[in-house]
C-alpha positions as CSV (number, residue, x, y, z in Angstrom):
1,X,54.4,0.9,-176.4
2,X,53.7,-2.1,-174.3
3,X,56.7,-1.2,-171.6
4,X,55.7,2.4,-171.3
5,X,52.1,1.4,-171.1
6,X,52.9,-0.7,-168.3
7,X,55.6,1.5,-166.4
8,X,53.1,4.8,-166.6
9,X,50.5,2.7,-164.9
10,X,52.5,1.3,-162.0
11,X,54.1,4.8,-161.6
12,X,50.5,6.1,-161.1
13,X,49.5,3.5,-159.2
14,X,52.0,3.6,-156.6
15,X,51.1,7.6,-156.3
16,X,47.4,7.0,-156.1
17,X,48.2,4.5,-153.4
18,X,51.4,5.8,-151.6
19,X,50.0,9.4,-152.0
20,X,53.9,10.8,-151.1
21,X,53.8,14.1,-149.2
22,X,49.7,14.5,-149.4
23,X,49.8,14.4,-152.9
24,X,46.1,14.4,-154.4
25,X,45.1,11.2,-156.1
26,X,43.6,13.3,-158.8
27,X,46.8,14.9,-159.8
28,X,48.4,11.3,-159.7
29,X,46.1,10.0,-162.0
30,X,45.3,13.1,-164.3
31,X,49.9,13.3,-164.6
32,X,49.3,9.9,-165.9
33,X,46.7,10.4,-168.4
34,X,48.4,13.5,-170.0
35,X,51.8,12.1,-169.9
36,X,49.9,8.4,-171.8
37,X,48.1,11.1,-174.4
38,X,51.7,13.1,-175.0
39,X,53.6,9.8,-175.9
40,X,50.3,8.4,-177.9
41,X,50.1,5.5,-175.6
42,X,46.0,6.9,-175.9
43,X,44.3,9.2,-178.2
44,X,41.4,12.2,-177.4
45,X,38.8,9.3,-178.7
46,X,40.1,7.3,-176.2
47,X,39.7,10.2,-173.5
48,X,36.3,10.7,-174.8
49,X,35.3,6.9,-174.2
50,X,36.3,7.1,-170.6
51,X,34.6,10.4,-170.1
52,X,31.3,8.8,-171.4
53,X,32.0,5.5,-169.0
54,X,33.2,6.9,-165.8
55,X,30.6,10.1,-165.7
56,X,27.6,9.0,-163.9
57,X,29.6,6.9,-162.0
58,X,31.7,9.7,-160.2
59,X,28.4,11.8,-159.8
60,X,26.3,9.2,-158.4
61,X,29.4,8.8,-155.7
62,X,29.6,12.5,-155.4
63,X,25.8,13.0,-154.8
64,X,25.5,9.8,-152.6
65,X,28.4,11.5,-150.3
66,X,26.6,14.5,-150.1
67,X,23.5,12.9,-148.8
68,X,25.7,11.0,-146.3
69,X,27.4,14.4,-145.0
70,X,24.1,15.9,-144.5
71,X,22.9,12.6,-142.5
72,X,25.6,12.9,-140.8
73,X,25.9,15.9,-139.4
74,X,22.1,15.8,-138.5
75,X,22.6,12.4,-136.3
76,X,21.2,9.8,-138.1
77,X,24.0,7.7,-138.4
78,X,24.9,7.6,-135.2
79,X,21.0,7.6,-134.1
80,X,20.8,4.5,-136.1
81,X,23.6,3.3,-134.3
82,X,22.9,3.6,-131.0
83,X,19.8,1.6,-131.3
84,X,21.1,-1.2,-132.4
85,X,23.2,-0.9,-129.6
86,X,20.7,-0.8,-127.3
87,X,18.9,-3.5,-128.8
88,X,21.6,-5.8,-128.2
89,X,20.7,-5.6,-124.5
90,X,24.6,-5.5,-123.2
91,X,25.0,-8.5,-125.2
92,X,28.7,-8.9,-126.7
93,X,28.2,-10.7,-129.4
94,X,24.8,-9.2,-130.1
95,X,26.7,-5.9,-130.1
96,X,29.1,-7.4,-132.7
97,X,26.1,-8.5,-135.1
98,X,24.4,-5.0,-134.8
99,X,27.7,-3.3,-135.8
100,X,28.2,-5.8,-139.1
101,X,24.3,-5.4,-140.0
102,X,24.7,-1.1,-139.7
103,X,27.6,-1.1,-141.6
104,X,25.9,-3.7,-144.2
105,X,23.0,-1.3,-144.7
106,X,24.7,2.0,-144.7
107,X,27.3,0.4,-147.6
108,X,24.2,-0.9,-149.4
109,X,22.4,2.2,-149.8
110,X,25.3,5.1,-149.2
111,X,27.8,3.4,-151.0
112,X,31.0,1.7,-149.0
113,X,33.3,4.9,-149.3
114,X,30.9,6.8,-147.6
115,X,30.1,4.4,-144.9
116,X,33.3,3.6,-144.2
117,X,33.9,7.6,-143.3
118,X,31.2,8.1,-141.3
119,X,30.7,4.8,-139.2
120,X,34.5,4.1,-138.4
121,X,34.4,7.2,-135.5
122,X,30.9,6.3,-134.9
123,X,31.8,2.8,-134.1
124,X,34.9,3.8,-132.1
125,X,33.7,6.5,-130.4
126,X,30.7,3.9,-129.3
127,X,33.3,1.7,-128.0
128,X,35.3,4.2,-126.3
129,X,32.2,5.4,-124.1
130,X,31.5,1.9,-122.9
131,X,34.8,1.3,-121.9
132,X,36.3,-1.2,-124.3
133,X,40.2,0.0,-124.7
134,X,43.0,-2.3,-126.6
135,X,41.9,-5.4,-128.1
136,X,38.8,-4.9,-127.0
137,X,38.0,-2.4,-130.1
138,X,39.6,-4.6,-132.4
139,X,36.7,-7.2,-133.3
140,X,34.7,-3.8,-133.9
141,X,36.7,-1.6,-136.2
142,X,38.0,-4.5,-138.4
143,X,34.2,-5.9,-138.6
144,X,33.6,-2.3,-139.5
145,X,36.1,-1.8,-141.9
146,X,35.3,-5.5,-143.4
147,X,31.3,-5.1,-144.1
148,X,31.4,-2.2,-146.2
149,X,32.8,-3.5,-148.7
150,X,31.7,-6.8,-148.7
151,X,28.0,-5.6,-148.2
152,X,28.6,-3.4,-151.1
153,X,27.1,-5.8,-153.6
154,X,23.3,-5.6,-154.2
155,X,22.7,-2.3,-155.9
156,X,24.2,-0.4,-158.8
157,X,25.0,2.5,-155.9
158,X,26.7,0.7,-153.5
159,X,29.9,1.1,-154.8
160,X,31.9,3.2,-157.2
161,X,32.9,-0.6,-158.9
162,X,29.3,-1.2,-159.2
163,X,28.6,1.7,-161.0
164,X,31.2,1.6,-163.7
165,X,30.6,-2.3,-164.3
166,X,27.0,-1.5,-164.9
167,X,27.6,1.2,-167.4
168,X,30.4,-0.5,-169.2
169,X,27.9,-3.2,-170.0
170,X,24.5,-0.7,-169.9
171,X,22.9,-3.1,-167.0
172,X,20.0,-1.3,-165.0
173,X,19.5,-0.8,-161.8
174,X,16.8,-3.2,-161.4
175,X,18.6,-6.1,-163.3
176,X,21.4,-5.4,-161.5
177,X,19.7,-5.5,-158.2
178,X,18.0,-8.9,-159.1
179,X,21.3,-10.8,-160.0
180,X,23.2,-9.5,-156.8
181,X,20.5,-9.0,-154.1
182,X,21.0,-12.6,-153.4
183,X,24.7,-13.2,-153.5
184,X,25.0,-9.9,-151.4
185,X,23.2,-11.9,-148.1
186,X,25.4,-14.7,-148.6
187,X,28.3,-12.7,-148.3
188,X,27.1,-10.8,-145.4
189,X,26.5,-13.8,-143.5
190,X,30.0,-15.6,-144.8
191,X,31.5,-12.6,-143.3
192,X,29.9,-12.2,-139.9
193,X,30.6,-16.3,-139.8
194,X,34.6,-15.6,-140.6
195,X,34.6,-12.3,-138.1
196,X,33.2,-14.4,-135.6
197,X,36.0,-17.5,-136.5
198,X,39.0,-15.1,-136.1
199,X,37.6,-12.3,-133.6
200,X,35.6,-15.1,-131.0
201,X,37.8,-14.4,-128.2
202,X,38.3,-11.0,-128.5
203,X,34.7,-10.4,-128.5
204,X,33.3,-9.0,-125.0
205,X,30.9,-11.2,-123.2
206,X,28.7,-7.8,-122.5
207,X,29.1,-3.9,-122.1
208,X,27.2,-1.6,-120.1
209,X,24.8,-0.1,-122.3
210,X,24.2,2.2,-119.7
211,X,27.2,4.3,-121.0
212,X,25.7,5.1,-124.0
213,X,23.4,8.5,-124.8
214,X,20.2,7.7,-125.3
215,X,19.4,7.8,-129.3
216,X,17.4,10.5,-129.1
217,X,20.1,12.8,-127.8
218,X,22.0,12.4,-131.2
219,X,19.6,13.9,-133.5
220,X,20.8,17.5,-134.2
221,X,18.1,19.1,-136.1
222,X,14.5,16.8,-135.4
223,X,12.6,18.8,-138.4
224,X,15.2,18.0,-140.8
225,X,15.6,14.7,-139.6
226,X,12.0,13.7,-140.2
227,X,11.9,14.9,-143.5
228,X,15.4,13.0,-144.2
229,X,12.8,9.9,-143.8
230,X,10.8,10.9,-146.9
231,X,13.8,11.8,-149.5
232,X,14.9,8.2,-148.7
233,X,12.0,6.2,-149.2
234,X,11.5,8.7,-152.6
235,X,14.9,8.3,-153.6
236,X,14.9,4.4,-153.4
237,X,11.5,4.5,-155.7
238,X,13.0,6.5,-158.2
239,X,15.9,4.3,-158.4
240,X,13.8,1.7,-159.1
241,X,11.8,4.0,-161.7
242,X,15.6,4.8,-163.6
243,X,15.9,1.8,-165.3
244,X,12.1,1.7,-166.8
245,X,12.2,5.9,-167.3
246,X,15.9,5.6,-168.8
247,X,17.5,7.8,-166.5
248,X,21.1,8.2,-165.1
249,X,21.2,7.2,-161.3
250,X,23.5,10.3,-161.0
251,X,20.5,12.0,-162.2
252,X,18.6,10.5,-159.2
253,X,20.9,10.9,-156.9
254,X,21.8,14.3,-157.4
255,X,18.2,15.6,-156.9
256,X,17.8,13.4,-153.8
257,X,21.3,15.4,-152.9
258,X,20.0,19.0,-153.9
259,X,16.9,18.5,-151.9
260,X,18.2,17.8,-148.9
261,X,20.7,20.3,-149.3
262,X,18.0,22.9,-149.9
263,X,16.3,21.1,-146.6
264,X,19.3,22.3,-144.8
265,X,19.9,25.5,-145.8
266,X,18.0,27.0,-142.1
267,X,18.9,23.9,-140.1
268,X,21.8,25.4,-137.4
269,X,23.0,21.7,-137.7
270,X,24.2,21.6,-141.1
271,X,27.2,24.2,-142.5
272,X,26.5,23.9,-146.5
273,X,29.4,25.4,-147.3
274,X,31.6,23.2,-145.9
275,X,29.4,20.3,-146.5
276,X,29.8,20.8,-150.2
277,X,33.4,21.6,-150.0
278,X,34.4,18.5,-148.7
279,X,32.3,16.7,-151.5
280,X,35.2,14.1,-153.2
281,X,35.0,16.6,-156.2
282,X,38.8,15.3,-157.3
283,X,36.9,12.0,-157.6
284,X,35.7,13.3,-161.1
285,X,39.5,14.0,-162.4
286,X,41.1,10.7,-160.7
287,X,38.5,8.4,-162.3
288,X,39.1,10.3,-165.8
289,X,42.7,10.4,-165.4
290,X,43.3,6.5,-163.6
291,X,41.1,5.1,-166.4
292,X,42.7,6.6,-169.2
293,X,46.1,5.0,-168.0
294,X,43.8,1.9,-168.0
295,X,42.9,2.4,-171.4
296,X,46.2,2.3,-172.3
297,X,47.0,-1.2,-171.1
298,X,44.3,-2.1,-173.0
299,X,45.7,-0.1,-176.3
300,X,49.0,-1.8,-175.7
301,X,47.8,-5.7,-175.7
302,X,47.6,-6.5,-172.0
303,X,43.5,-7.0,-171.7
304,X,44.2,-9.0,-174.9
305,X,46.0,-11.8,-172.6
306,X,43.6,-11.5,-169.5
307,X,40.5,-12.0,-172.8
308,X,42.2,-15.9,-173.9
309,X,42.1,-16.4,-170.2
310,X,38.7,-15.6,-169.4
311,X,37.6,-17.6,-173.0
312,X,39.3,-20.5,-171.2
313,X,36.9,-19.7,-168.2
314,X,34.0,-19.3,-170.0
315,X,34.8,-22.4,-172.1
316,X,34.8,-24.6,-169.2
317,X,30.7,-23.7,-168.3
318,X,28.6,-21.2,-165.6
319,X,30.8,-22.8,-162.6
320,X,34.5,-21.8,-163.8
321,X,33.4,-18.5,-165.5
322,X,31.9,-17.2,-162.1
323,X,34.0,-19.1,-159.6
324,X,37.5,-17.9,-161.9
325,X,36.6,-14.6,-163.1
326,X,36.0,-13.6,-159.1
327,X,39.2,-15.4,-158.2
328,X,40.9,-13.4,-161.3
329,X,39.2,-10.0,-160.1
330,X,39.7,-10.8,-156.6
331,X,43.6,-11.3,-156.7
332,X,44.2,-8.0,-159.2
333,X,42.0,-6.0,-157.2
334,X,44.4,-6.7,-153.8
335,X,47.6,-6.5,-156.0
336,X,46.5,-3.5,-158.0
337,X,43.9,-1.6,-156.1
338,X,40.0,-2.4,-157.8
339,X,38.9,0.5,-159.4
340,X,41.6,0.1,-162.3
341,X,41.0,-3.7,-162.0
342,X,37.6,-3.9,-162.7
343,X,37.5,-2.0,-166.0
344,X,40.7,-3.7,-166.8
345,X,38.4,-6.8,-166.4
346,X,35.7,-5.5,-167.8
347,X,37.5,-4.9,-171.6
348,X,38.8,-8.0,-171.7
349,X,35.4,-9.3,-170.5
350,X,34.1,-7.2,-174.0
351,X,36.8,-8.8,-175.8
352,X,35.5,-12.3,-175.2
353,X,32.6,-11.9,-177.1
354,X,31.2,-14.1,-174.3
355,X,27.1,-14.4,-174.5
356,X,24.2,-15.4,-172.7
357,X,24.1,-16.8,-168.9
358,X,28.2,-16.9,-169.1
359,X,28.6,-13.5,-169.9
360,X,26.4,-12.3,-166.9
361,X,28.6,-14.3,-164.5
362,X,31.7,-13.1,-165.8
363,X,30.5,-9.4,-165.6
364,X,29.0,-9.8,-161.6
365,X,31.8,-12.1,-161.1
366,X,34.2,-9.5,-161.9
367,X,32.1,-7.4,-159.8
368,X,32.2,-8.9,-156.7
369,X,36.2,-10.3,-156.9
370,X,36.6,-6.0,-157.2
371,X,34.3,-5.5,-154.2
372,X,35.8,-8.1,-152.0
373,X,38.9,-9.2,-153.4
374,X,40.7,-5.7,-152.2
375,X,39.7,-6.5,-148.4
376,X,43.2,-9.1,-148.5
377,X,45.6,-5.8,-149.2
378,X,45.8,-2.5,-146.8
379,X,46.4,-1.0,-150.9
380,X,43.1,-2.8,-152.6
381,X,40.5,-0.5,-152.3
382,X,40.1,3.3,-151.3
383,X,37.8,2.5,-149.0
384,X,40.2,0.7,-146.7
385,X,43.3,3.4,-147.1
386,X,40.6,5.8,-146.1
387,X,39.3,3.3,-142.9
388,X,43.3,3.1,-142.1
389,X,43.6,7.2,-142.1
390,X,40.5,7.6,-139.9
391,X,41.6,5.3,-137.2
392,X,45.4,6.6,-137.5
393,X,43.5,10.4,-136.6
394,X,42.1,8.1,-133.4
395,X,45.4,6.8,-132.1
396,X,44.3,3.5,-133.2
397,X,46.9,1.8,-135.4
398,X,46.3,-1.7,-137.3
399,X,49.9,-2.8,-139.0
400,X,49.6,-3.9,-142.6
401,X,51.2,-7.2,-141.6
402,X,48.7,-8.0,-139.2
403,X,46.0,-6.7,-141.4
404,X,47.5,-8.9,-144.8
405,X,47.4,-11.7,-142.2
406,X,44.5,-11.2,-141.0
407,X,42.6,-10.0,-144.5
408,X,43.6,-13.1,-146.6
409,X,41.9,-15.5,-143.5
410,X,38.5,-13.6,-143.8
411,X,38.2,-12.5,-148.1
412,X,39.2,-16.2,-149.0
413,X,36.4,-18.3,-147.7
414,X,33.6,-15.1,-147.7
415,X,34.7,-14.8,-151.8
416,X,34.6,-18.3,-152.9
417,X,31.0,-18.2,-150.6
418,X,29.5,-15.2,-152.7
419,X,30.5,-16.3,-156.2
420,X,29.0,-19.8,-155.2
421,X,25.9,-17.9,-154.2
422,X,25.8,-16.2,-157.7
423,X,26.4,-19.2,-159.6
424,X,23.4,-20.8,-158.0
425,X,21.0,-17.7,-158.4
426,X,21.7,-17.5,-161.7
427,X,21.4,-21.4,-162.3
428,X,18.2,-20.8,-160.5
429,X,17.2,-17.5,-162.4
430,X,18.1,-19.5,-166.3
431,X,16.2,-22.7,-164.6
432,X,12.9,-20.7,-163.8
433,X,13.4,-18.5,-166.8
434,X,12.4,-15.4,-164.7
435,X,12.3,-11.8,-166.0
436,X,14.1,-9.2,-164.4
437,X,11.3,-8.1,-162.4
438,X,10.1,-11.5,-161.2
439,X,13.7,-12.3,-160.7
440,X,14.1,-9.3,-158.4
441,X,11.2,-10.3,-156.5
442,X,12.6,-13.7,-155.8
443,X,15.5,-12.4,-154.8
444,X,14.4,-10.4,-152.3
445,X,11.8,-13.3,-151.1
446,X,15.2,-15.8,-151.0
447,X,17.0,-13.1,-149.1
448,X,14.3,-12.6,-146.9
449,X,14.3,-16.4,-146.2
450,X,18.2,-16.5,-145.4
451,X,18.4,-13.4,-143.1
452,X,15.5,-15.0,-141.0
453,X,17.4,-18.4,-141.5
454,X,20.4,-16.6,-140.3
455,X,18.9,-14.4,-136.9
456,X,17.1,-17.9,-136.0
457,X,20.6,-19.2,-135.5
458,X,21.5,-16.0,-133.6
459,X,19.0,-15.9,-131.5
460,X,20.3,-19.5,-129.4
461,X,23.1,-17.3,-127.6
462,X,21.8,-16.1,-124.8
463,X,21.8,-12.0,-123.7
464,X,24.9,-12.3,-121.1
465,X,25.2,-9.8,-117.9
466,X,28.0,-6.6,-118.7
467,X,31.4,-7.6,-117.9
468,X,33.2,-4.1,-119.1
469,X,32.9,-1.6,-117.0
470,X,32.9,2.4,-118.3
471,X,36.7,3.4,-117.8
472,X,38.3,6.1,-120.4
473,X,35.9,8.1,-122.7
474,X,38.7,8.6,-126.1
475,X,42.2,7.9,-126.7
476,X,44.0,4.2,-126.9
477,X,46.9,4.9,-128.7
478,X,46.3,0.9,-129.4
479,X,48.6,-0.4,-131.5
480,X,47.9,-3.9,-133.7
């Protein structure tokens, strides 16, 4: 059992990732499953389990994609976009900063898979328009490609990984929030540090921000777009609400979705139809199917091995537990892809019987090793196979040598900074003996106090004068 366990979920694996001839990664995964449940490696228990972990998870994604699309096609990301890069004031580096801190925000609240859909053409078709061809783009579109999903910490919706974590171990949205709010801004910063390490020459002294539409110009439906303001600030309160009320953030989600569908319906901006159509509805199937073959590893023995280590961890005190688990979670995730890693994690993480202040560093430990761990491997997360494809569309190739080369030099140091950030917030949190609510208002207060830290710093460099002229409007064929 323990051999065809294994083989089943490296043969699904590779499809999910390799994907030969178009093949859908929800016929991949759901092959899996039924071939695991014919040869009894699971049971229909077992299928019901997942069902009632992975649900709201694949909804929540689902709905927050939705809301995205209709954002989207309205202008607002690209709106939003433009005004930061206006703001930067033909500023380079500036420019560089604006483009980490949009992607931070849209992955925070939209979810990473979303953002990273969305802002990748936004981003290059930015950088195309003022002029920058080559290399030039490069600093961009990996800082791009980078921030979503290492700024996909602080909320329960930020990313798929999030999601399931939380409901494995019933965690709210508001606890969740307070543990990770903090680590999230340290990781943030830690990765605009190591973008600015490895992409410092690359990065254009100035642009001509003359090139650029005015922001304005890029809102599509201005009714609809107002409105769009409202759902958001609602939807954020009721996710606040969830945890107190007891509800489902799919359950939030999705009427914040429906809403602003039903908003669209007139608007000459937005095609519903299509909009819903290309909704990640196989989503629903691959998570069922993927975490079913999961299940199976676990049915066979293998989380039983990854439990002694973790004991070990958690054994050794706060430190090791969060500093190793993310390490352990980290290094699967890029080997094995993170969404079968962290649940893989997260039973042998149950198995521990691990309690108290260690058990909530092994479960955001294992959290944010599965959230940045996969930016070392083209094949760790979805989100980057998906980044890969969209600038493959643009003529704009990045080699997985050079992105393996290049993605080991930036997760590394940006990991081992985020898990020391959680180890002291929650040394700080146990210390103070704060409640979930106090400790989500400290958090936000701390990160408040390093993001001003932080654009202090920033602010020394001096606006330079535009040294890239307007040349070519699309099309590089660049090749990294």
């Amino acid at each position: 059992m323990e051999a065809a366990a294994l083989i089943f979920f490296v043969i699904t694996l590779i499809l999910v990732i390799w994907q030969p001839k178009g093949l859908n990664i929800a016929w991949s995964a759901s092959g899996g499953a039924v071939l695991a449940l014919l040869l009894g490696i699971v049971d229909l228990a077992d299928a019901g389990t997942v069902v009632g972990i992975v649900w709201n998870a694949t909804l929540t994604l689902i709905a927050l994609i939705i809301i995205s699309l209709v954002l989207d096609e309205i202008g607002f990301f690209e709106w939003a976009a433009l005004h930061m890069a206006r703001y930067a004031r033909g500023n380079g580096l500036f420019l560089f900063v604006m483009i980490v801190l949009l992607g931070a925000a849209t992955s925070a609240l939209f979810a990473n898979d979303g953002a990273i859909l969305i802002l990748t053409p936004i981003v290059l078709s930015m950088m195309m328009r003022m002029g920058f061809t080559g290399k030039l783009i490069l600093p961009f579109i990996m800082a791009a490609g980078f921030i979503v999903d290492t700024a996909s910490l602080p909320f329960i919706i930020s990313n798929l990984v999030n999601i399931l974590s939380a409901d494995f171990f019933d965690v709210g949205f508001v606890e969740y929030a307070s543990r990770m709010i903090v680590p999230t801004v340290v990781s943030i910063i830690s990765s605009l540090i190591v973008l600015y390490a490895v992409f410092r020459r690359s990065i254009p002294s100035g642009y001509e921000a003359s090139a650029l539409k005015r922001p304005e110009e890029a809102i599509r439906d201005r009714r609809l777009f107002r409105l769009a303001w409202f759902v958001l600030g609602a939807l954020l309160a009721a996710y606040l609400l969830s945890e107190w009320m007891d509800i489902p953030v799919s359950l939030v989600a999705g009427v914040a979705a429906v809403i602003l569908l039903l908003m669209a319906r007139t608007s000459p901006a937005v095609n519903i139809g299509k909009l819903v159509k290309s909704a990640p509805w196989n989503v629903v199937i691959f998570s069922i199917g993927m975490y079913m073959v999961v299940y199976g590893l676990r049915n066979a023995g293998f989380t039983d091995m990854l439990g002694r280590l973790i004991r070990e961890l958690a054994d050794h005190g706060l430190f090791a537990a969060s500093l190793g688990m993310g390490f352990i979670a980290g290094i699967l995730s890029s080997v094995m892809n993170n969404l079968p890693t962290v649940m893989f994690d997260a039973l042998a993480i149950q198995d521990t019987q691990a309690e108290g202040l260690v058990r909530e560093a092994l479960i955001y430990a294992n959290v944010i090793g599965s959230d940045l761990g996969p930016k070392m491997t083209p094949i760790g997360s979805l989100a980057t196979l998906l980044w890969l494809h969209v600038l493959a569309t643009k003529q704009v190739k990045v080699g997985w040598g050079y992105y393996f080369r290049v993605g080991v030099v930036l997760t590394l140091p940006t990991l081992f900074m985020t898990l020391l950030g959680l180890w002291l917030w929650l040394c700080a949190i146990d210390a103070l003996r704060l409640g979930v609510w106090s400790a989500l208002v400290a958090s936000v207060c701390v990160a408040v106090l390093l993001i001003a830290a932080a654009w202090l710093v920033m602010r020394r460099a001096r606006p330079g004068k535009a040294t890239v002229k307007p040349r070519s409007t699309y099309g590089t064929g660049a090749s990294l």
